[in-house]
C-alpha positions as CSV (number, residue, x, y, z in Angstrom):
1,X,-17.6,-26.1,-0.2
2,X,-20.5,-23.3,0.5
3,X,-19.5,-20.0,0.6
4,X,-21.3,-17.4,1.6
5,X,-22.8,-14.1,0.3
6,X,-20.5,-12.7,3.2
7,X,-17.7,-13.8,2.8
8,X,-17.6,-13.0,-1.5
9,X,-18.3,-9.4,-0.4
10,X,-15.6,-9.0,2.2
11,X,-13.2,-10.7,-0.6
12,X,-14.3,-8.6,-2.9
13,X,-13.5,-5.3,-1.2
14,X,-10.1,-6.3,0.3
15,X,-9.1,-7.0,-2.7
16,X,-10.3,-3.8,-4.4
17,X,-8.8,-1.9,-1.5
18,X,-5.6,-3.4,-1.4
19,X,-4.3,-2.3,-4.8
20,X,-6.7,0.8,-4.7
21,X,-4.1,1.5,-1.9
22,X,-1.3,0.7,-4.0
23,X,-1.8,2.7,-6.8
24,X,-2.4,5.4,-4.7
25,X,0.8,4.6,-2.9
26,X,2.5,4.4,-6.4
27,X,1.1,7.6,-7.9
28,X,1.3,9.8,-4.8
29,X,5.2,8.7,-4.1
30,X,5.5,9.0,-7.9
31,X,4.2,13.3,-7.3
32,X,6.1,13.7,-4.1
33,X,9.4,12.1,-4.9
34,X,9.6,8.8,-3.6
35,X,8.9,7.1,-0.2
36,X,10.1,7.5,3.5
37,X,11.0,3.7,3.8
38,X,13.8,4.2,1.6
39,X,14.2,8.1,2.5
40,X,16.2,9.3,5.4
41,X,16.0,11.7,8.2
42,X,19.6,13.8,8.5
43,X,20.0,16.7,10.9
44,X,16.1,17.8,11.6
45,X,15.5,17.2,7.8
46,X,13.0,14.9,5.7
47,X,14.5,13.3,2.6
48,X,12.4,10.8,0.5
49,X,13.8,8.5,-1.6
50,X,13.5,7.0,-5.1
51,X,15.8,5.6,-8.0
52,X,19.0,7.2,-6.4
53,X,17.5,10.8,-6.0
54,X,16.5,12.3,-2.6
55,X,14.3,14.9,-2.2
56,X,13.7,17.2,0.5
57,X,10.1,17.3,2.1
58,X,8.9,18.8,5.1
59,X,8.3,16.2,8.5
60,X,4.0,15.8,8.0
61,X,4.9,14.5,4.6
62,X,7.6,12.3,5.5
63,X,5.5,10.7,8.1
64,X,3.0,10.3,6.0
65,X,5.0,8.1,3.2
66,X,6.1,6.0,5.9
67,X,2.6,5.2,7.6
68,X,0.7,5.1,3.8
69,X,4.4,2.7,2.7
70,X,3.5,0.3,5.9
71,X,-0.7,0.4,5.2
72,X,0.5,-1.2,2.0
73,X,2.6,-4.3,3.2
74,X,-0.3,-5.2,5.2
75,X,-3.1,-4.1,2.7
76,X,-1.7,-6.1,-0.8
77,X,-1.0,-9.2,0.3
78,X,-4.4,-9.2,2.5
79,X,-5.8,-8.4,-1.1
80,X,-3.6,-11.7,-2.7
81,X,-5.1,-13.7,-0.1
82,X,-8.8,-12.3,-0.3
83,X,-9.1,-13.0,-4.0
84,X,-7.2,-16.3,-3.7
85,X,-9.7,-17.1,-1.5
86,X,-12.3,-16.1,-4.0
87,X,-10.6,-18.2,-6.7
88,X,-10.4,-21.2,-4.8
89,X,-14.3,-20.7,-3.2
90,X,-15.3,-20.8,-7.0
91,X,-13.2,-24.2,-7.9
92,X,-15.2,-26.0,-5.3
């Protein structure tokens, strides 16, 4: 199998932006208190979640856990795939 200049880049840089993306995900929900996916919203008020602790945040952050949480389910295993991809390109 040919692969193509392309291709290698575009693997390259999904891969490298999907766990970029993580660890910012990580580190950032690690500063702020944990993430909205697991967080709650009670009575007009923004509660993140992490290891059995909430923590109160105001509705901008809250909303942004939750879009930056779902960014990663679609962004990590697109950066599996691309440097599967990769791996496999280089076997044939």
């Amino acid at each position: 199998m040919v692969r193509s200049w392309t291709l290698d880049r575009i693997c390259t840089a999904a891969t490298i932006f999907g766990f970029l993306n993580f660890i910012a995900f990580w580190l950032i929900a690690v500063t702020i208190g944990g993430d909205a996916i697991n967080g709650q919203m009670t009575d007009g008020r923004f509660y993140l979640y992490s290891h059995g602790v909430l923590t109160e945040v105001s509705e901008p952050v809250f909303r942004y856990s939750y879009v930056h949480a779902i960014s990663v389910w679609i962004t990590l295993p697109a950066a599996v795939l691309a440097a599967l991809i990769q791996r496999w390109g280089r076997r044939a």
